[in-house]
C-alpha positions as CSV (number, residue, x, y, z in Angstrom):
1,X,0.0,0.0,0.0
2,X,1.5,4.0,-0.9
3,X,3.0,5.3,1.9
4,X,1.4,8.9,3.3
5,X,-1.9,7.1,3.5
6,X,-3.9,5.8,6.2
7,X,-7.2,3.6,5.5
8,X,-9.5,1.3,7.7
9,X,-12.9,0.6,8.6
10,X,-15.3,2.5,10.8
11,X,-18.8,0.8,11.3
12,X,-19.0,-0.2,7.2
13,X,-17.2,3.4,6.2
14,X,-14.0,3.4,4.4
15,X,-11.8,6.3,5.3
16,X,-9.2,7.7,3.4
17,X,-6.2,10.5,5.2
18,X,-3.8,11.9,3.1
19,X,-0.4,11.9,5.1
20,X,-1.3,9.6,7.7
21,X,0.8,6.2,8.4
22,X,0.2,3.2,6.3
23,X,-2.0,0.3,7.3
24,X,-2.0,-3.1,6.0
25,X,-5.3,-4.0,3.6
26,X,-8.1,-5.3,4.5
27,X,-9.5,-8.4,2.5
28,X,-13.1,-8.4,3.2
29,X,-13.6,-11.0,0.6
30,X,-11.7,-13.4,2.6
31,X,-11.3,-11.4,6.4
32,X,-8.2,-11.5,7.0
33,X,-5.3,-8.4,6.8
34,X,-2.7,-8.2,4.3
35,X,-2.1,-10.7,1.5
36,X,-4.1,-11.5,-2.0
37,X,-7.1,-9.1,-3.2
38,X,-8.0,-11.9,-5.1
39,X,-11.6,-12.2,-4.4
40,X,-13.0,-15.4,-4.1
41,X,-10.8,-17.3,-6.5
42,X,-12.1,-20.9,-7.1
43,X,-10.2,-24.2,-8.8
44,X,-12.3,-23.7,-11.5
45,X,-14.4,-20.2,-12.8
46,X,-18.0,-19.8,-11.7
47,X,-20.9,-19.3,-14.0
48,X,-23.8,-17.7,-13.6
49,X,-25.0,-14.7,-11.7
50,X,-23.4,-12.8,-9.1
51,X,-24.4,-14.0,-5.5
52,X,-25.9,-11.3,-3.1
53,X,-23.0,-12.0,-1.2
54,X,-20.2,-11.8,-4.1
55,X,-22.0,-8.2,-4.6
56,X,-21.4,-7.1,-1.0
57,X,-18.2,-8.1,-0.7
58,X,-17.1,-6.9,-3.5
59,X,-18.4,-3.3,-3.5
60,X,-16.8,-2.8,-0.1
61,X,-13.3,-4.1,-1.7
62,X,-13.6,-2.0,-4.3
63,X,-14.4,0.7,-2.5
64,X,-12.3,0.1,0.6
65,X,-9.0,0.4,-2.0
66,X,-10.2,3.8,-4.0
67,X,-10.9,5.1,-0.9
68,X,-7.7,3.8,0.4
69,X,-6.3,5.9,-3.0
70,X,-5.2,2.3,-4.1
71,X,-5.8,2.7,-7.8
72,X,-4.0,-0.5,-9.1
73,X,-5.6,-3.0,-7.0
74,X,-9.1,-0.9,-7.3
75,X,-8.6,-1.2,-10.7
76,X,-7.9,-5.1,-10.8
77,X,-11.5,-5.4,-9.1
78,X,-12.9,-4.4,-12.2
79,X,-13.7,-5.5,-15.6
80,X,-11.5,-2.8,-17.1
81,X,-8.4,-2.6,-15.2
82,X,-6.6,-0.9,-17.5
83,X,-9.2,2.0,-18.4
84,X,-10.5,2.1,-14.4
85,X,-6.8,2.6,-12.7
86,X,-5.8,5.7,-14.4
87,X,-8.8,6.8,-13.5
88,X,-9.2,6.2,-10.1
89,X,-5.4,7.8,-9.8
90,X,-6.6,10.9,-11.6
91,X,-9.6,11.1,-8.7
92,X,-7.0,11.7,-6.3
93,X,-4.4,13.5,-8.2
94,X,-6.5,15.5,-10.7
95,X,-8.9,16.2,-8.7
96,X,-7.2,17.0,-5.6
97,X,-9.6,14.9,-3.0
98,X,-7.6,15.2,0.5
99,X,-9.9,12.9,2.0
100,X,-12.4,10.5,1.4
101,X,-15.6,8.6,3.0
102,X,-17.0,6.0,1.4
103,X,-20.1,4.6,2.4
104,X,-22.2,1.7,0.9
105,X,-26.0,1.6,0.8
106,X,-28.4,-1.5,0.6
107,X,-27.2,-3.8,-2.5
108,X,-30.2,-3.8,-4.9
109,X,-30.1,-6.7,-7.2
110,X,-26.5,-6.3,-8.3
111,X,-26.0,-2.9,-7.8
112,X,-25.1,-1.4,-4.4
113,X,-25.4,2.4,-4.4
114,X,-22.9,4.7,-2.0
115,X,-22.1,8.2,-1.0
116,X,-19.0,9.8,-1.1
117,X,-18.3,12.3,1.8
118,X,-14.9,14.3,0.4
119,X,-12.9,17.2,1.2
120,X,-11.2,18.5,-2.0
121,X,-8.2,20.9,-1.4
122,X,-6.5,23.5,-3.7
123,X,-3.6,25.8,-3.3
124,X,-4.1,25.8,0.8
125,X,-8.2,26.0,0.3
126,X,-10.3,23.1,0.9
127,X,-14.0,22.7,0.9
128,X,-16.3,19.6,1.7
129,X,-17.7,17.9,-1.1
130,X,-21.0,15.1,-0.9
131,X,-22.5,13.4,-3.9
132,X,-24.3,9.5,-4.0
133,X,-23.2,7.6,-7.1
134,X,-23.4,3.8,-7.7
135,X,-21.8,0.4,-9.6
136,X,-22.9,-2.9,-10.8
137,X,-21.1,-6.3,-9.9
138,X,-20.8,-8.5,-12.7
139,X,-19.2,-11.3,-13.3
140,X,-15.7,-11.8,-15.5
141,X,-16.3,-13.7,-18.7
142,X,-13.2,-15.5,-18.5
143,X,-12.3,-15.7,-14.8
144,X,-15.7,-16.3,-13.3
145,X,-14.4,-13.5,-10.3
146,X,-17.0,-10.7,-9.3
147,X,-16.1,-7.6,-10.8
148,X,-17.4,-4.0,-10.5
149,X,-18.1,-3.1,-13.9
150,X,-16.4,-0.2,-14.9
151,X,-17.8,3.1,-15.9
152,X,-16.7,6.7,-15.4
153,X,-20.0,7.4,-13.8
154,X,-18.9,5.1,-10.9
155,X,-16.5,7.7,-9.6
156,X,-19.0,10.3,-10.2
157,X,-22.3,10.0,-11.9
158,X,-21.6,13.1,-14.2
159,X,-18.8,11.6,-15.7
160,X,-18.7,10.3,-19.0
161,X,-15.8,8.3,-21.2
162,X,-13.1,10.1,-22.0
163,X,-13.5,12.8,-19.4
164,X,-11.9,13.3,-15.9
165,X,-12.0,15.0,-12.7
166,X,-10.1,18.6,-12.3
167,X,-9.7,20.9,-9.9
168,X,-7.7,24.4,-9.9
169,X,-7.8,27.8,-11.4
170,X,-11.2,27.7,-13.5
171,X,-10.4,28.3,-17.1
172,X,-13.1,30.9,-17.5
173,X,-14.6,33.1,-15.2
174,X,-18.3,32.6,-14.1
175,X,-20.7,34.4,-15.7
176,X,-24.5,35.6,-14.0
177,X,-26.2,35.4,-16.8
178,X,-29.1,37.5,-17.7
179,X,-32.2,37.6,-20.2
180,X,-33.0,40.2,-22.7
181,X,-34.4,42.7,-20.5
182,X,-31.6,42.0,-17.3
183,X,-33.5,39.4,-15.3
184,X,-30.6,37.2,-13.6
185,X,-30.9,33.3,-14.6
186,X,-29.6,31.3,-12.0
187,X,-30.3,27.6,-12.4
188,X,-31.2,26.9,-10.2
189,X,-34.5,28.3,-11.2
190,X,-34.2,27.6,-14.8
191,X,-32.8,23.8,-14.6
192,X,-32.7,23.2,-18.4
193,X,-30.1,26.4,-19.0
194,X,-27.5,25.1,-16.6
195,X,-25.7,22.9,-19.3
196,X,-26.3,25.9,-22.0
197,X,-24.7,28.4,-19.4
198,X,-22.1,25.9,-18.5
199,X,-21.2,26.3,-22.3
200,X,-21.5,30.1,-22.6
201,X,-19.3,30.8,-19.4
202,X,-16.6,28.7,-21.4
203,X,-16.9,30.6,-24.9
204,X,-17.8,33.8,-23.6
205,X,-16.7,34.3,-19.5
206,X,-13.5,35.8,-20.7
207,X,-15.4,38.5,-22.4
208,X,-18.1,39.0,-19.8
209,X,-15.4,41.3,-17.3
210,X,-15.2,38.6,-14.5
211,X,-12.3,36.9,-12.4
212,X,-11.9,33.1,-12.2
213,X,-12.1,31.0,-9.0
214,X,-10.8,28.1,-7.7
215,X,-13.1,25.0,-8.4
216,X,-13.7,21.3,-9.5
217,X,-14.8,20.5,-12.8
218,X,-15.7,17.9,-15.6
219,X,-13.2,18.4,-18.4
220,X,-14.0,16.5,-21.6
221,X,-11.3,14.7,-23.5
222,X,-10.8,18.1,-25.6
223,X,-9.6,19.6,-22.8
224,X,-12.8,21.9,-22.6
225,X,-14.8,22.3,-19.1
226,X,-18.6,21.2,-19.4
227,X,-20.0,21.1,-15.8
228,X,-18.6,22.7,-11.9
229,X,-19.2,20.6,-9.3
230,X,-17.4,22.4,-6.6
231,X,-16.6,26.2,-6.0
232,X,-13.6,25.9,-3.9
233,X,-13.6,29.7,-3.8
234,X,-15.5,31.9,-6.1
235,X,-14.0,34.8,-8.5
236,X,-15.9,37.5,-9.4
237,X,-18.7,36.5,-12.1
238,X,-18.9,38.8,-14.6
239,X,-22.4,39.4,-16.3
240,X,-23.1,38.1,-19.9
241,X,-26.8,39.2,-21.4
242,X,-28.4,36.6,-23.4
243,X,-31.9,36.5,-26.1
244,X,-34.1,34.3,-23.2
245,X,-37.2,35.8,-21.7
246,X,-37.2,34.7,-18.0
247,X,-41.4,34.2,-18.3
248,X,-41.2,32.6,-21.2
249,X,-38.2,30.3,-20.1
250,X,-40.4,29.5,-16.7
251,X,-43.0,28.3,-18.8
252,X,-41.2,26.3,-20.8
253,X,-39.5,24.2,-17.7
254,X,-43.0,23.8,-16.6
255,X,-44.0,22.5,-19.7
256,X,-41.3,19.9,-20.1
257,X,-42.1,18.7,-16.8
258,X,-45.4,16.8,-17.6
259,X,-43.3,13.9,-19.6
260,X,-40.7,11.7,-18.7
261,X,-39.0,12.7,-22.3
262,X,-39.7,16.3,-23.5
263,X,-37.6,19.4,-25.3
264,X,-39.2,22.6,-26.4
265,X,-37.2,25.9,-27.6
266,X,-38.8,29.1,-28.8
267,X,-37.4,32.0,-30.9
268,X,-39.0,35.7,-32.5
269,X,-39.9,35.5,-35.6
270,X,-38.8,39.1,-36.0
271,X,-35.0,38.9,-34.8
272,X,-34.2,35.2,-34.3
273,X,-33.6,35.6,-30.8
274,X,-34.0,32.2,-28.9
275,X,-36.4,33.0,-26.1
276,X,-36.6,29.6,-24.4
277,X,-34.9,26.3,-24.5
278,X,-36.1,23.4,-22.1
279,X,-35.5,19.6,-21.6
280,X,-36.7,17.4,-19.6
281,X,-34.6,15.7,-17.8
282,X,-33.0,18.9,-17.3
283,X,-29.3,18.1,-16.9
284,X,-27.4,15.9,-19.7
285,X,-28.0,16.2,-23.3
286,X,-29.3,19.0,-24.6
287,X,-32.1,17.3,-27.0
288,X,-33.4,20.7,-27.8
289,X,-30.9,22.3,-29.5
290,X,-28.5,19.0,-29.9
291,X,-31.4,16.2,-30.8
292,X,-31.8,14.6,-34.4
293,X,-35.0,12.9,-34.3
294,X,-37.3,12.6,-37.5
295,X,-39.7,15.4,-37.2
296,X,-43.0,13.7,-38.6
297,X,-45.7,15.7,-40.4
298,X,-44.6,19.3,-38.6
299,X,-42.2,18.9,-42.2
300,X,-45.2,19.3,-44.1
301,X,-44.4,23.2,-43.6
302,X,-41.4,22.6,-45.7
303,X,-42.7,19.9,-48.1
304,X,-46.1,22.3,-49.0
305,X,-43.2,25.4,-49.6
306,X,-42.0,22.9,-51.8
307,X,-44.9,22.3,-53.9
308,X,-45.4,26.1,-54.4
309,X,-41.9,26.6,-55.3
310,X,-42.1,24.1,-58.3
311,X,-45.9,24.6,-59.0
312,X,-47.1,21.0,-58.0
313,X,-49.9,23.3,-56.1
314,X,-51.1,26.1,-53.9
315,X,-53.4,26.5,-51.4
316,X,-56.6,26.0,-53.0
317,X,-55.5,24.1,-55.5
318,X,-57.6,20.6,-55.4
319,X,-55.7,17.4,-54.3
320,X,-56.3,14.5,-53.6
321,X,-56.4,12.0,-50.7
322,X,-56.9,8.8,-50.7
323,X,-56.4,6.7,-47.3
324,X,-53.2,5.0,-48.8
325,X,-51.0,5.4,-52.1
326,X,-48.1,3.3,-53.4
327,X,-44.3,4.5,-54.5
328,X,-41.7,2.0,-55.5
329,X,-43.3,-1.0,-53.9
330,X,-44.2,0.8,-50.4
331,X,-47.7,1.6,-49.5
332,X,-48.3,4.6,-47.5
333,X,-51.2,5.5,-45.5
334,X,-53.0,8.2,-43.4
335,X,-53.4,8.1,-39.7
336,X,-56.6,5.5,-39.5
337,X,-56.3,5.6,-43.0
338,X,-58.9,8.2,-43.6
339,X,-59.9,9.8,-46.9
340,X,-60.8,13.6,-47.7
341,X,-61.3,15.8,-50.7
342,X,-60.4,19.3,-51.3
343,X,-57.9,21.6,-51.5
344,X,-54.0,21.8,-50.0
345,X,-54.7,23.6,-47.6
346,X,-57.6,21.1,-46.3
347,X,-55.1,18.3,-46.7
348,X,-52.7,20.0,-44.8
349,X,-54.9,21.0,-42.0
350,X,-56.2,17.6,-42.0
351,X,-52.6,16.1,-42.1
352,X,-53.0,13.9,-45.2
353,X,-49.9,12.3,-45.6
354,X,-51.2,10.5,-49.0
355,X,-51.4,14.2,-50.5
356,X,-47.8,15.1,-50.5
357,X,-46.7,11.6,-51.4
358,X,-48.6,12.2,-54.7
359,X,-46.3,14.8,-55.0
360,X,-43.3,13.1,-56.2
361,X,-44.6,11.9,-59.7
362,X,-44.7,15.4,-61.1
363,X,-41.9,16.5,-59.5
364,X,-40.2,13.6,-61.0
365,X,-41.4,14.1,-64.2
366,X,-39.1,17.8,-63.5
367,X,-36.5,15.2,-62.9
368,X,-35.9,17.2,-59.4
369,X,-38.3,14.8,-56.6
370,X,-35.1,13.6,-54.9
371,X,-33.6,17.1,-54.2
372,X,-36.6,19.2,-54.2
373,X,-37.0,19.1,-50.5
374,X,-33.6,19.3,-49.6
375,X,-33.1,22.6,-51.8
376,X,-36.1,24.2,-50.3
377,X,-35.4,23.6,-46.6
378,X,-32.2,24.7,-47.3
379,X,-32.6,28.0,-49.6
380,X,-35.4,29.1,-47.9
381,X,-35.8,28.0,-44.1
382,X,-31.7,28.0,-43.6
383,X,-31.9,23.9,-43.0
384,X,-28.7,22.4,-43.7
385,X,-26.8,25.3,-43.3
386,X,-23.9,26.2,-40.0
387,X,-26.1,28.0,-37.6
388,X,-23.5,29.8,-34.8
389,X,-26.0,30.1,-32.0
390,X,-23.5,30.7,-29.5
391,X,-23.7,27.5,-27.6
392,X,-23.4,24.0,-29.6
393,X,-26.6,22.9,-31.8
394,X,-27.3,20.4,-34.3
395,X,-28.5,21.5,-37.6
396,X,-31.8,20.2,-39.1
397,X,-31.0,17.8,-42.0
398,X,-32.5,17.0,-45.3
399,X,-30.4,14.7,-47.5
400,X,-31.0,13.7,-51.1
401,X,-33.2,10.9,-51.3
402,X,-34.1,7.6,-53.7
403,X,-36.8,5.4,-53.6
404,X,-39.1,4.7,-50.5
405,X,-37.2,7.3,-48.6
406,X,-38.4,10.0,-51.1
407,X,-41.7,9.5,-50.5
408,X,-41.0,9.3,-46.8
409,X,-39.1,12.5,-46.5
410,X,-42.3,14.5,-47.7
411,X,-43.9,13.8,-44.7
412,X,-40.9,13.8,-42.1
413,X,-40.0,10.7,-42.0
414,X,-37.0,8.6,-43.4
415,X,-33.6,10.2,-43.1
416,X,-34.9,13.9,-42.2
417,X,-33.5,14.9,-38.6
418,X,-34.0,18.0,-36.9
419,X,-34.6,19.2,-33.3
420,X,-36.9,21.8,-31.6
421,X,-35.1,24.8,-32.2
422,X,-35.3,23.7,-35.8
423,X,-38.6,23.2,-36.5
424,X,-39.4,26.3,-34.2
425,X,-37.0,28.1,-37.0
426,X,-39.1,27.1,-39.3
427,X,-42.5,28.3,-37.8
428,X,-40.8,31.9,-37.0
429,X,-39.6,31.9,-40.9
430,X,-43.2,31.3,-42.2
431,X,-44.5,33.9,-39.8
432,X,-41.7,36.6,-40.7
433,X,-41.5,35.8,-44.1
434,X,-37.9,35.0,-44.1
435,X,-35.4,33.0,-42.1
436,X,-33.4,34.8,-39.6
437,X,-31.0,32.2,-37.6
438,X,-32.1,31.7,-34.1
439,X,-29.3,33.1,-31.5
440,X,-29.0,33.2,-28.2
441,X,-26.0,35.7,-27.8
442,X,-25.2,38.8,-30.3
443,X,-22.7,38.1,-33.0
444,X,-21.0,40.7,-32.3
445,X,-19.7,39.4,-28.9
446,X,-17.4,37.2,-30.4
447,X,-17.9,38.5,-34.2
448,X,-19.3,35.3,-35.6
449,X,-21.6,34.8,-39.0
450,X,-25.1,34.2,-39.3
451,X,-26.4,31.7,-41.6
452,X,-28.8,32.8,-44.1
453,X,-31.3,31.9,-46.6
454,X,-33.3,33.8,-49.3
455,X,-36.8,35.2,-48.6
456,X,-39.5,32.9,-48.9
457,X,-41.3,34.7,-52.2
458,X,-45.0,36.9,-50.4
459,X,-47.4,34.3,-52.5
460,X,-45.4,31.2,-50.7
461,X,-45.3,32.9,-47.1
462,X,-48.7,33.7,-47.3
463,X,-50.6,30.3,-48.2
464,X,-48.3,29.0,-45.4
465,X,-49.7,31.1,-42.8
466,X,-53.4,30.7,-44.2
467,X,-52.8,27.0,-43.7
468,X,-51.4,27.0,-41.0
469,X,-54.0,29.3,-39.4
470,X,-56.3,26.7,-40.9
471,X,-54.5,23.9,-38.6
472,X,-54.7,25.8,-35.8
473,X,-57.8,27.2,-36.1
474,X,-60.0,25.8,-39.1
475,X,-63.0,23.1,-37.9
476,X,-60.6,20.2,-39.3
477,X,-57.2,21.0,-37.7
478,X,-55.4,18.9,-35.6
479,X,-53.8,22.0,-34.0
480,X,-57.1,23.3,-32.7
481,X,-57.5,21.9,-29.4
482,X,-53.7,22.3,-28.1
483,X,-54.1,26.4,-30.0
484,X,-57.1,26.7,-28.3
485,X,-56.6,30.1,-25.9
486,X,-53.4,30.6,-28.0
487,X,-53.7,34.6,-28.9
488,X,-54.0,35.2,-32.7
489,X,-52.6,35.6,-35.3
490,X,-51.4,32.1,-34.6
491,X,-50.8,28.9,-36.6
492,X,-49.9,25.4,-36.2
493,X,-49.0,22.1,-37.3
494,X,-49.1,18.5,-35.8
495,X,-46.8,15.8,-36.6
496,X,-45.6,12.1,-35.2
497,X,-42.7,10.2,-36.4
498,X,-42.4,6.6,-35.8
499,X,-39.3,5.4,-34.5
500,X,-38.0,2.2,-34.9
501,X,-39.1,-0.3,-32.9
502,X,-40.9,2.1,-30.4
503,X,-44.9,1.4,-30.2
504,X,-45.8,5.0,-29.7
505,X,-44.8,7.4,-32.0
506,X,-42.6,10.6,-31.0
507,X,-45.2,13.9,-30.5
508,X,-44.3,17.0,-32.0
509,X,-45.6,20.4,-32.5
510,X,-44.7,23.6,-34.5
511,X,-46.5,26.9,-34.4
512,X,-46.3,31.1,-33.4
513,X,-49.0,33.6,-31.6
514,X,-48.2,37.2,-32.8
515,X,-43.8,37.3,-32.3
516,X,-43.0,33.8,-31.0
517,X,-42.3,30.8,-32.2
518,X,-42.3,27.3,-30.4
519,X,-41.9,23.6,-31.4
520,X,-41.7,20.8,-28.9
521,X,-41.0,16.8,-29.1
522,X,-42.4,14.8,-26.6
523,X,-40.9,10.9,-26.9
524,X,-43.3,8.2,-27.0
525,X,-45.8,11.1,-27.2
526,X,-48.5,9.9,-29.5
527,X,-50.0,12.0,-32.1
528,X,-49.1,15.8,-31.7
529,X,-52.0,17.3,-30.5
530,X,-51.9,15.0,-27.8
531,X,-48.3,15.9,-26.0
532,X,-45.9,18.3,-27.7
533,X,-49.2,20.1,-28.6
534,X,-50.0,21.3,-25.0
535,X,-46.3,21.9,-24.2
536,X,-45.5,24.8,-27.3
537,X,-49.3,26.5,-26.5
538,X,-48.4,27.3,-23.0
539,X,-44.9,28.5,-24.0
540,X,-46.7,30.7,-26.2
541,X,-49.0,31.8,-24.0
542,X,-46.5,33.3,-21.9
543,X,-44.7,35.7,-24.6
């Protein structure tokens, strides 16, 4: 065992001291001091599941020797020595933890949760540090010996592969950020903004005028911070104004809240400024900004733009629906596979997916039906192009298509991806009349581009708003019930994307009242109106 470090056992805690004298190990596998970690070796390997006592005994040896800052033999407990022991050292070592409590819970199946009690020490300042994380026994394929399996999260459940533990001199001041009109945003009000502040303080505290502190941190393998878990001792924040609207941020949270799985962001139409951006869960991946999910019928915004554009049809031009249609060998249908005659904008309202499928043959016969979409999302509603935000996003996209996916695409399904904030975009550019890229920061800060797009033409941003009034308001539209209360003008469209082998389709939900825009997802939602419906009206309600 290192020298400078004491361990031992206090009524099932595992203590660690730095500078203290050096104790033999203790083998709780096999309860005696000193000698082999090698926890219950047998003459020949055991199959099968871990024994409740196997899992006990060894958690507590596990975490008797990171406690004990033993990250070799800690390591050897696991099923990934030679990932876990370097990072057990850097626990220690990068993340300057002085001393350590470890204490186990009750084992639950094979998992035996525990709660670290630390003190973490910097440049003569130390400051107490709690947090509950857990681990899994399993056992080795090839030796039949209990093993924790190894993940980062074991050490600490906001850790992910590839990214460790450090603590000094933070590498960016903290910022108190603000919305538009200087209403702080602490998160611990607003939940969903601490990962999207955690980014801005790294791009942007140097600029904001503040003075860094002494803390611990989650660096990713880049190099860059992404979360603090400790403030040692706190620099001066400096204060960095972003596009949010506190009341309209609150709202969104709220929202969210109602679903196990659920993202909503809005913008105005008028500027681009993000006004909201919420997840639920609230910590983790940003799904609202950073999610590439098939966006379902709400792409029948873009796909309708699209029949304008190449004069397939406009909005009372008469189209047809039938409850299914064939393309290359697929059959498509509409929800319940109901029929309806009339014009676009009835089909669109009505969400007849058979309508823009029919689509394709005359665009095909203008030799353009796998691009067409593609073009238009992109030229028009800024799809596909390098939106700088000011935090890190995912653009929507729209790939060239062949065959069954063509036909799929038209009504958001196949290999079209996007996100909230994209299809809230989208909504805000049909209300406006032309894309302006959604940004939660001013460009000038840091003197970044904007991505832009052409105006859609006045006869194209017109029927969109007509029909998408006619969703949201018309005696047919799915969007009525969630608009209903929504202040006009408003619009809306409905959509839900199937998703593999899920059995309920995702829920989503585009549409604006007056200068904002919203769109939500809601996983395992159901039809739109249903779930992301509900969450974008009461974001719009409060703007």
């Amino acid at each position: 065992m290192r020298s400078g470090v004491r361990t031992g056992i206090v009524g099932g805690v595992f203590l660690v001291v730095a500078g203290g004298v050096g104790y033999g190990g203790y083998n709780l596998w096999t309860g005696i001091t000193g000698g082999s970690t090698d926890i219950g070796t047998q003459s020949a390997p055991r199959t099968g599941p871990v024994t409740p006592e196997e899992v006990t005994a060894t958690a507590r040896e596990f975490l008797a020797a990171w406690a004990a800052g033993e990250a070799d033999r800690a390591g050897q407990m696991t099923n990934d020595p030679v990932t876990a022991g370097p990072a057990i050292a850097s626990y220690r070592e990068g993340a300057g933890v002085s001393e350590a409590r470890i204490t186990p819970g009750t084992p639950v199946g094979a998992t035996v949760p525990f709660t670290v009690t630390a003190t973490v020490t910097y440049g003569g300042v130390s400051k107490p540090w709690t947090y509950e994380s857990k681990l899994a026994v399993v056992r080795g394929e090839s030796t039949g010996r209990p093993l924790v399996r190894w993940a980062p999260a074991v050490l600490h459940p906001k850790l992910t592969a590839g990214a460790t533990l450090r603590t000094g001199t933070a590498k960016a001041p903290a910022v108190r950020a603000v919305d538009h009109k200087g209403v702080a945003l602490p998160p611990e009000k607003y939940p969903s903004l601490g990962p999207v502040l955690d980014a801005l303080r790294q791009r942007y505290g140097g600029k904001a005028g503040g003075e860094a502190g002494v803390e611990t941190w989650i660096e990713n393998e880049n190099g860059t911070p992404s979360s603090t878990l400790l403030v040692l001792s706190a620099g001066k924040p400096g204060e960095l104004r972003t596009t949010i609207d506190a009341e309209v941020q609150a709202a969104a949270e709220k929202a969210v809240k109602r679903f196990p799985k659920a993202a909503v962001a809005a913008v105005e139409p008028s500027t681009g400024a993000i006004r909201a951006v919420a997840n639920n869960p609230a910590s983790g991946f940003n799904t609202a900004f950073q999610g590439k999910q098939a966006p379902g019928s709400t792409m029948k915004i873009v796909s309708a733009a699209m029949m304008m554009r190449y004069g397939i049809a406009q909005p009372g031009t008469p189209v047809e629906c039938p409850a299914t249609v064939q393309w290359d060998g697929a059959t498509f249908q509409n929800l319940g596979r109901f029929t309806t005659s009339g014009d676009l904008t009835n089909a669109f309202a009505m969400s007849c997916n058979t309508a823009f499928i029919k689509a394709i043959k005359p665009l095909q016969a203008k030799g353009v039906h796998n691009t067409a979409l593609g073009d238009t999302a992109r030229e028009w509603f800024g799809l596909g192009e390098l939106w700088s935000v000011g935090v890190q996003t995912t653009d929507g996209s729209v790939p060239e298509s062949s065959g069954t996916e063509t036909a799929a695409s038209y009504i958001g399904q196949g290999r079209i991806t996007m996100n909230a904030l994209n299809m809230a975009s989208v909504s805000a550019t049909v209300k406006d009349g032309r894309f302006r890229q959604p940004y939660l920061v001013p460009k000038d800060l840091d003197g970044r581009e904007f991505a832009t797009a052409e105006p859609l033409p006045d006869a194209v941003a017109s029927g969109l708003r007509k029909m998408m009034k006619e969703t949201a308001t018309g005696a047919r539209g799915t969007a009525v019930r969630a608009m209903t209360g929504v202040p006009s003008p408003k619009g809306a469209k409905t959509g839900s994307a199937e998703v593999g082998t899920q059995s309920t389709s995702n829920s989503w939900f585009t549409g604006y009242s007056g200068d904002l825009a919203a769109a939500a997802v809601v996983e395992a939602g159901g039809h739109g109106s249903d779930a992301a419906g509900p969450v974008v009206a009461d974001v719009l309600k409060a703007g």
